[in-house]
C-alpha positions as CSV (number, residue, x, y, z in Angstrom):
1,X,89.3,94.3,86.8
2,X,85.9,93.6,87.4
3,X,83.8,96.9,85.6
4,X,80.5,97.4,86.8
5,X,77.3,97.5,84.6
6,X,75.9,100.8,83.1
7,X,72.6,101.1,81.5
8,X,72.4,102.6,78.6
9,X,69.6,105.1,76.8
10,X,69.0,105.2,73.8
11,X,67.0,108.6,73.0
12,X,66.2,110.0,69.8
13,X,65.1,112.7,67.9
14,X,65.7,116.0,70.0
15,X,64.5,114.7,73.0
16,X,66.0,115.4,76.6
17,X,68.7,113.1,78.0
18,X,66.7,110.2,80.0
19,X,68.4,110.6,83.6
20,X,67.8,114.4,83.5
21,X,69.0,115.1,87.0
22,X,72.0,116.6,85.6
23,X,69.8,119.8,85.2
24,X,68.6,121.9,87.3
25,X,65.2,123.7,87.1
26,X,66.2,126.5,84.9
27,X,67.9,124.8,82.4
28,X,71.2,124.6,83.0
29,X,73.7,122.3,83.8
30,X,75.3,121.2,86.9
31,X,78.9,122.1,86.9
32,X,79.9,117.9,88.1
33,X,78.2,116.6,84.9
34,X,79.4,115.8,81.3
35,X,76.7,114.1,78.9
36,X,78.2,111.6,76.0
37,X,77.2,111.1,72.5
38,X,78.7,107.8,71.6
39,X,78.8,105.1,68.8
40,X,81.1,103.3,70.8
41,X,80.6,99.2,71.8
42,X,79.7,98.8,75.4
43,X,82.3,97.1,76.6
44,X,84.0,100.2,76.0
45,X,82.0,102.4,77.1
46,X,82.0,100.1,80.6
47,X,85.4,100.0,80.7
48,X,86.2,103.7,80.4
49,X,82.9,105.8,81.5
50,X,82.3,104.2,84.6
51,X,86.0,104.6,86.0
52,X,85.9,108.1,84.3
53,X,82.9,109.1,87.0
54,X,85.3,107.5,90.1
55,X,88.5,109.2,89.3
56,X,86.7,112.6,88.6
57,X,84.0,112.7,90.6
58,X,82.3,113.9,87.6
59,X,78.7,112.6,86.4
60,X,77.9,111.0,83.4
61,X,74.5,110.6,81.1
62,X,74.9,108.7,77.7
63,X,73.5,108.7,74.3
64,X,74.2,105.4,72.9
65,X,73.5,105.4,69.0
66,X,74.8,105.0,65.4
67,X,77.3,107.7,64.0
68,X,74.7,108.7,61.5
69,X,72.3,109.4,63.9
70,X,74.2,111.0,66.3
71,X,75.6,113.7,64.1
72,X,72.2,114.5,63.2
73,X,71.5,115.4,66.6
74,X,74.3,117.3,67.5
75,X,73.7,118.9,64.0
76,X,70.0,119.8,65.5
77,X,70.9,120.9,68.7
78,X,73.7,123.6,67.1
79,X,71.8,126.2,69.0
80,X,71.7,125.0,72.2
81,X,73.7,122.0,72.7
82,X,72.7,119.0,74.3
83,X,76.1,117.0,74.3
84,X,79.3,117.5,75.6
85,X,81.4,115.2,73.9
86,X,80.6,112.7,70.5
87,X,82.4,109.6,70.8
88,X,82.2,108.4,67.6
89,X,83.6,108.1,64.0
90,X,87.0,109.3,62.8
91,X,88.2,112.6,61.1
92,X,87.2,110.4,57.5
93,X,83.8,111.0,58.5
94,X,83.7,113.7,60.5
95,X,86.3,116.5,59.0
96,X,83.4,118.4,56.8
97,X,81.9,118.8,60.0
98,X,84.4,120.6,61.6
99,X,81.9,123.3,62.5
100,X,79.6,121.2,65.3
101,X,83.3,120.7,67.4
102,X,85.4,122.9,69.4
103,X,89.1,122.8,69.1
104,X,90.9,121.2,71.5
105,X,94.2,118.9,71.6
106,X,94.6,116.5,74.9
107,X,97.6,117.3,77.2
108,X,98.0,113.2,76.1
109,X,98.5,114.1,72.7
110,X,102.2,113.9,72.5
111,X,101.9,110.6,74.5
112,X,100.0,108.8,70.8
113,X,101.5,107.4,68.1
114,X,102.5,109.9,65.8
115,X,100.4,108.6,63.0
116,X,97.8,109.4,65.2
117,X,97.9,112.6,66.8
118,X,95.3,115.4,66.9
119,X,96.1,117.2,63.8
120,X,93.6,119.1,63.1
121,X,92.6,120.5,66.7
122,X,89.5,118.6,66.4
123,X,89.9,115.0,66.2
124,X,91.8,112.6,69.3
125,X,91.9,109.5,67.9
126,X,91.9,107.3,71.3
127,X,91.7,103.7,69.8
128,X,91.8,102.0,66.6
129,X,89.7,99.5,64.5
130,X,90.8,98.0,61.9
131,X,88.3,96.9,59.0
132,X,88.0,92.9,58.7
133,X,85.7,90.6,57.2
134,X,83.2,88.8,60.0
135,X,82.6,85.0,58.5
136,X,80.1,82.6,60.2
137,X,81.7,79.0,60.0
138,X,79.1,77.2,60.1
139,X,77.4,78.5,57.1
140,X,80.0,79.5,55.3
141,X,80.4,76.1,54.0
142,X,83.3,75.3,51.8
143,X,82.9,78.9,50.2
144,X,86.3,80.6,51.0
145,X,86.5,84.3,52.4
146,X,90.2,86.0,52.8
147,X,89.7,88.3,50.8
148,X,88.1,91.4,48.6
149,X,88.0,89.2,45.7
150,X,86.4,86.4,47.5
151,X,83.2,88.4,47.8
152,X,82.6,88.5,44.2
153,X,82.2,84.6,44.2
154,X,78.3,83.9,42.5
155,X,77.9,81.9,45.7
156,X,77.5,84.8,48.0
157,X,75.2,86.9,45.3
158,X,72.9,88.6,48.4
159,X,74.7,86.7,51.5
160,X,76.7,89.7,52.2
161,X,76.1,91.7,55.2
162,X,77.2,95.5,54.2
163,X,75.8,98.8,55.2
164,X,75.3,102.3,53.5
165,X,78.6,104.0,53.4
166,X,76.9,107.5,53.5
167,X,75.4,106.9,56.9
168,X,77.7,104.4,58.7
169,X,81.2,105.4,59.3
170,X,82.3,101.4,59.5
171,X,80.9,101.0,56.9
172,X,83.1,103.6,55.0
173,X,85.9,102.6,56.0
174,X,85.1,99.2,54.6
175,X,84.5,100.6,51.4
176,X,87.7,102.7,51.6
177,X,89.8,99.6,52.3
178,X,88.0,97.8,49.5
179,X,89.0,101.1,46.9
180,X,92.5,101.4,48.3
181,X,93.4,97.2,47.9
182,X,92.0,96.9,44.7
183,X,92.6,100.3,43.1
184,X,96.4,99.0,43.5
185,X,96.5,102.0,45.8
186,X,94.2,104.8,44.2
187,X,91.5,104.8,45.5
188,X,89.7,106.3,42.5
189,X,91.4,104.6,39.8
190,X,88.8,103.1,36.8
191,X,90.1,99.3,38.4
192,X,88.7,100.4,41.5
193,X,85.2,101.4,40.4
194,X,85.1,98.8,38.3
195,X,85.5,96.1,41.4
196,X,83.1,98.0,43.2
197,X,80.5,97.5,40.7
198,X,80.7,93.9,40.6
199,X,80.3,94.0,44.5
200,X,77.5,95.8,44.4
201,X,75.7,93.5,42.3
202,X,76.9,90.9,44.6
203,X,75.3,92.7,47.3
204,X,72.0,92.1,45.2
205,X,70.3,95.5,46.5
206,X,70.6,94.3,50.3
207,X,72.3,97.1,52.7
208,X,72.3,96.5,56.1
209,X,70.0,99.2,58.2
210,X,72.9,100.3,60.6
211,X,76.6,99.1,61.1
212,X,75.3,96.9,64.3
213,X,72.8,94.8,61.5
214,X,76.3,94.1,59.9
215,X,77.7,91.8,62.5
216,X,74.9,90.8,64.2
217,X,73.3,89.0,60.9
218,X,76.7,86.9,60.5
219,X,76.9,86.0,64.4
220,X,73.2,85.1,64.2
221,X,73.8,82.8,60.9
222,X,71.8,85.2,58.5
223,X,74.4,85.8,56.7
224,X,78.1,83.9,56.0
225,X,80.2,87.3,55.8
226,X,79.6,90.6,56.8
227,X,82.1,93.6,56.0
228,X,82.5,95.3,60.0
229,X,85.2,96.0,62.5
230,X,87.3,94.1,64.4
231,X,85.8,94.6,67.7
232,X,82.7,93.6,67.7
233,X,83.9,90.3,65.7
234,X,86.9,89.4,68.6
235,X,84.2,89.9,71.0
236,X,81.9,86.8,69.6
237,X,85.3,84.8,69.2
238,X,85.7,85.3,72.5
239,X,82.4,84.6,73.8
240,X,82.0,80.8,71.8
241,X,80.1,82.7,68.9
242,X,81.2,80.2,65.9
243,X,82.8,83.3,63.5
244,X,86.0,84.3,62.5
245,X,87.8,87.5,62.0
246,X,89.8,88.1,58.6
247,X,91.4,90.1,57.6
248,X,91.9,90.9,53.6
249,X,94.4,89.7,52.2
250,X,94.8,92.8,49.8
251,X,95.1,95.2,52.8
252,X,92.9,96.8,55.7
253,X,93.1,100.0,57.1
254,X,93.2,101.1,60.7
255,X,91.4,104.3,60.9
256,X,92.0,106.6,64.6
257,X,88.3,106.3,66.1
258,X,88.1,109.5,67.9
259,X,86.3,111.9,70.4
260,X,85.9,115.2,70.1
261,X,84.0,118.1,72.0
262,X,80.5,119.4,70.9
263,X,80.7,123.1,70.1
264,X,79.4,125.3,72.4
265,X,78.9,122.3,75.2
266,X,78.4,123.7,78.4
267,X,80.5,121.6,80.2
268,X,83.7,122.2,78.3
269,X,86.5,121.8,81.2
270,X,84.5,118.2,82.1
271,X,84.6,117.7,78.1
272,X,88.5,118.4,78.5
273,X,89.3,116.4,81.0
274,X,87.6,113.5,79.6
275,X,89.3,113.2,76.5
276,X,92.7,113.5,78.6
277,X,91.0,110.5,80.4
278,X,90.6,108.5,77.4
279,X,94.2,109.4,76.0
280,X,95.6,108.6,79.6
281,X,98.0,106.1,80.1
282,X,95.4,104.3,82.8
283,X,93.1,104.1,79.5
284,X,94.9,103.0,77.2
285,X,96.5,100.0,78.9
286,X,93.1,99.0,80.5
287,X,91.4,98.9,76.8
288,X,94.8,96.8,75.8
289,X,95.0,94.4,78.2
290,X,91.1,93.6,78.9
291,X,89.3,94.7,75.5
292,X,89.3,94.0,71.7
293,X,89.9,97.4,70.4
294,X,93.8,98.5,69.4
295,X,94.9,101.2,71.8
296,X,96.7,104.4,69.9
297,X,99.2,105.4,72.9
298,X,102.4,104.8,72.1
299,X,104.3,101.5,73.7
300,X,100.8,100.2,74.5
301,X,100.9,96.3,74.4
302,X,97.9,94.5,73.1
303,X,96.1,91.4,74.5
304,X,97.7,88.0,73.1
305,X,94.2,87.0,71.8
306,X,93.9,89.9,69.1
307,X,95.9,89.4,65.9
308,X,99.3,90.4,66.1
309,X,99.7,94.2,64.1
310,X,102.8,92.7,61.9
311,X,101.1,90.5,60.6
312,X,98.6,92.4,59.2
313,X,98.5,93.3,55.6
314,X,97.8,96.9,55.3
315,X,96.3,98.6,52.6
316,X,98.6,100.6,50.1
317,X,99.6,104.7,49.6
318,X,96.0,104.5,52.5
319,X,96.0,108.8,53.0
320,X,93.3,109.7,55.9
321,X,93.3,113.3,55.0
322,X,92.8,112.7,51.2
323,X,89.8,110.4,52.2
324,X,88.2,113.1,54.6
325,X,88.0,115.4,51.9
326,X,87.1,113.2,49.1
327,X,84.4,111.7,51.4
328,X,81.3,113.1,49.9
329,X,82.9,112.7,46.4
330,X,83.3,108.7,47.5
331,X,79.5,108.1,49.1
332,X,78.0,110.0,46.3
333,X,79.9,107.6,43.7
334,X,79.1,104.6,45.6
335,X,75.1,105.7,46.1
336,X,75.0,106.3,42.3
337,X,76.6,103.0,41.7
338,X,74.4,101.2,43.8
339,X,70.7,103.1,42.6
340,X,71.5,102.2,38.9
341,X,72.2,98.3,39.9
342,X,68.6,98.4,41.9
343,X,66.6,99.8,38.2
């Protein structure tokens, strides 16, 4: 299927959306129109906006930024809205938020695995992405990278591309796979900590400005190994960039990247429908067979150049609900950890 280009805005602050002929004079929005908050890659958001707008009918403007960011603005906007739907994050990150959403489970929902069905009311998780490692080969050199422990070699001491776990939801996860695989499965056991500490001062004070700095530096040869997602890394493989995807030996997680509906958006039945659009069957199998993210409907096959699931080690007792409410708890330690190895 050949997907046709969409431009993307970035706006910040509280500014108005960059098309703006969604509104009309007073204010308010035309009832054919949806407007998207996303963190999402852009071949994603090709592949499922644009065909969203010629099966509906329905109009879309975009807000492409980080997950930080974003949920800054929907935060600033409580009173009057601007978004319809963030695309972005997972219920790790966003369940202490639960406020800025409306509740809403997809008419799909029955149609996911059950692992990842909208539990809460809030959250559809639509696709997954599993954490990896992102290794540049031809830096890398002879220094090995399959796993956690691998990054405390003294030959990567600030060659590490990582970002802040408070503010980028990759990022989190990361650091939640890293807890779970070498806390032997507790996430906040002393072992745990302690292995965190010594990455740190691996990291030698250097954290990466947003979760797209992560990847980018390794692909660009700043950096041997970065600590990402798996679909930004399959998509240099497959474009000739000289990296490889790896994932950790002591166990990954595969967290439900969801979407979820702005509270109060004005164009809630648009909103609806598009998260049945995303769940759909049509979606799902399009995302499979053409993309490098892991669809989350059940009997979905995936494309035969992503890793095989099965043979992926995943990381022990890994409990999504314990880490959305231990999230704050989690960053906070981690921040603390990192300001004392920076005096």
């Amino acid at each position: 299927m050949k997907l046709k280009s969409l431009t993307f805005a970035l706006v910040l602050a509280t500014g108005l959306i960059l098309s703006g002929c969604s509104q009309d004079n007073g204010g308010k929005k035309n009832e054919n129109t949806l407007t998207i908050y996303t963190a999402r890659s852009e071949s994603l958001n090709n592949a499922v906006i644009p065909n969203f707008e010629k099966d509906t009918g329905i109009k879309v403007d975009i807000v492409v930024a980080g997950t930080g960011e974003l949920i800054k603005r929907v935060e600033s906007e409580t009173n009057n809205p601007m978004g319809d739907i963030l695309w972005a994050a997972d219920e790790t990150m966003l369940s202490s938020k639960k406020e800025l959403f409306e509740k809403y489970v997809s008419t799909e929902d029955e149609k996911m695995i059950p692992a990842f069905r909208n539990k809460t009311g809030y959250f559809s998780p639509a696709f997954a992405d599993p954490t990896v490692f992102i290794v540049n080969k031809n830096i890398a050199g002879d220094v090995q990278v399959k796993g956690f422990e691998d990054l405390l070699n003294p030959a990567l001491k600030g060659k590490i591309s990582f970002g802040d776990p408070s503010a980028s939801s990759s990022a989190f996860q990361s650091l939640a796979a890293m807890l779970y695989a070498m806390g032997d499965g507790d996430p906040m056991s002393d072992k745990a900590w302690d292995f965190v500490e010594k990455f740190i001062a691996n990291l030698d004070g250097k954290i990466a400005g947003s979760s797209g700095q992560v990847h980018k530096g390794v692909a660009d040869g700043e950096y041997p190994v970065g600590l990402t997602w798996e679909d930004p890394v399959v998509q240099y493989i497959n474009n000739g960039a000289p990296v490889d995807v790896i994932f950790p030996v002591e166990g990954a997680i595969f967290p439900g990247e969801s979407v979820q509906i702005i509270k109060g958006a004005k164009n809630m039945e648009n909103a609806q429908k598009f998260i049945d659009y995303v769940l759909s069957d049509k979606i799902q199998t399009l995302v499979g067979s053409e993309l490098t993210v892991r669809p989350l409907r059940d009997g979905v096959k995936l494309a035969d150049y992503m890793v095989p699931t099965d043979s992926i080690v995943l990381a022990k007792n890994y409990d999504e609900a314990w880490i959305s409410e231990n999230k704050d708890k989690i960053t906070a330690k981690f921040t603390d950890l990192l300001e004392k190895s920076m005096d």
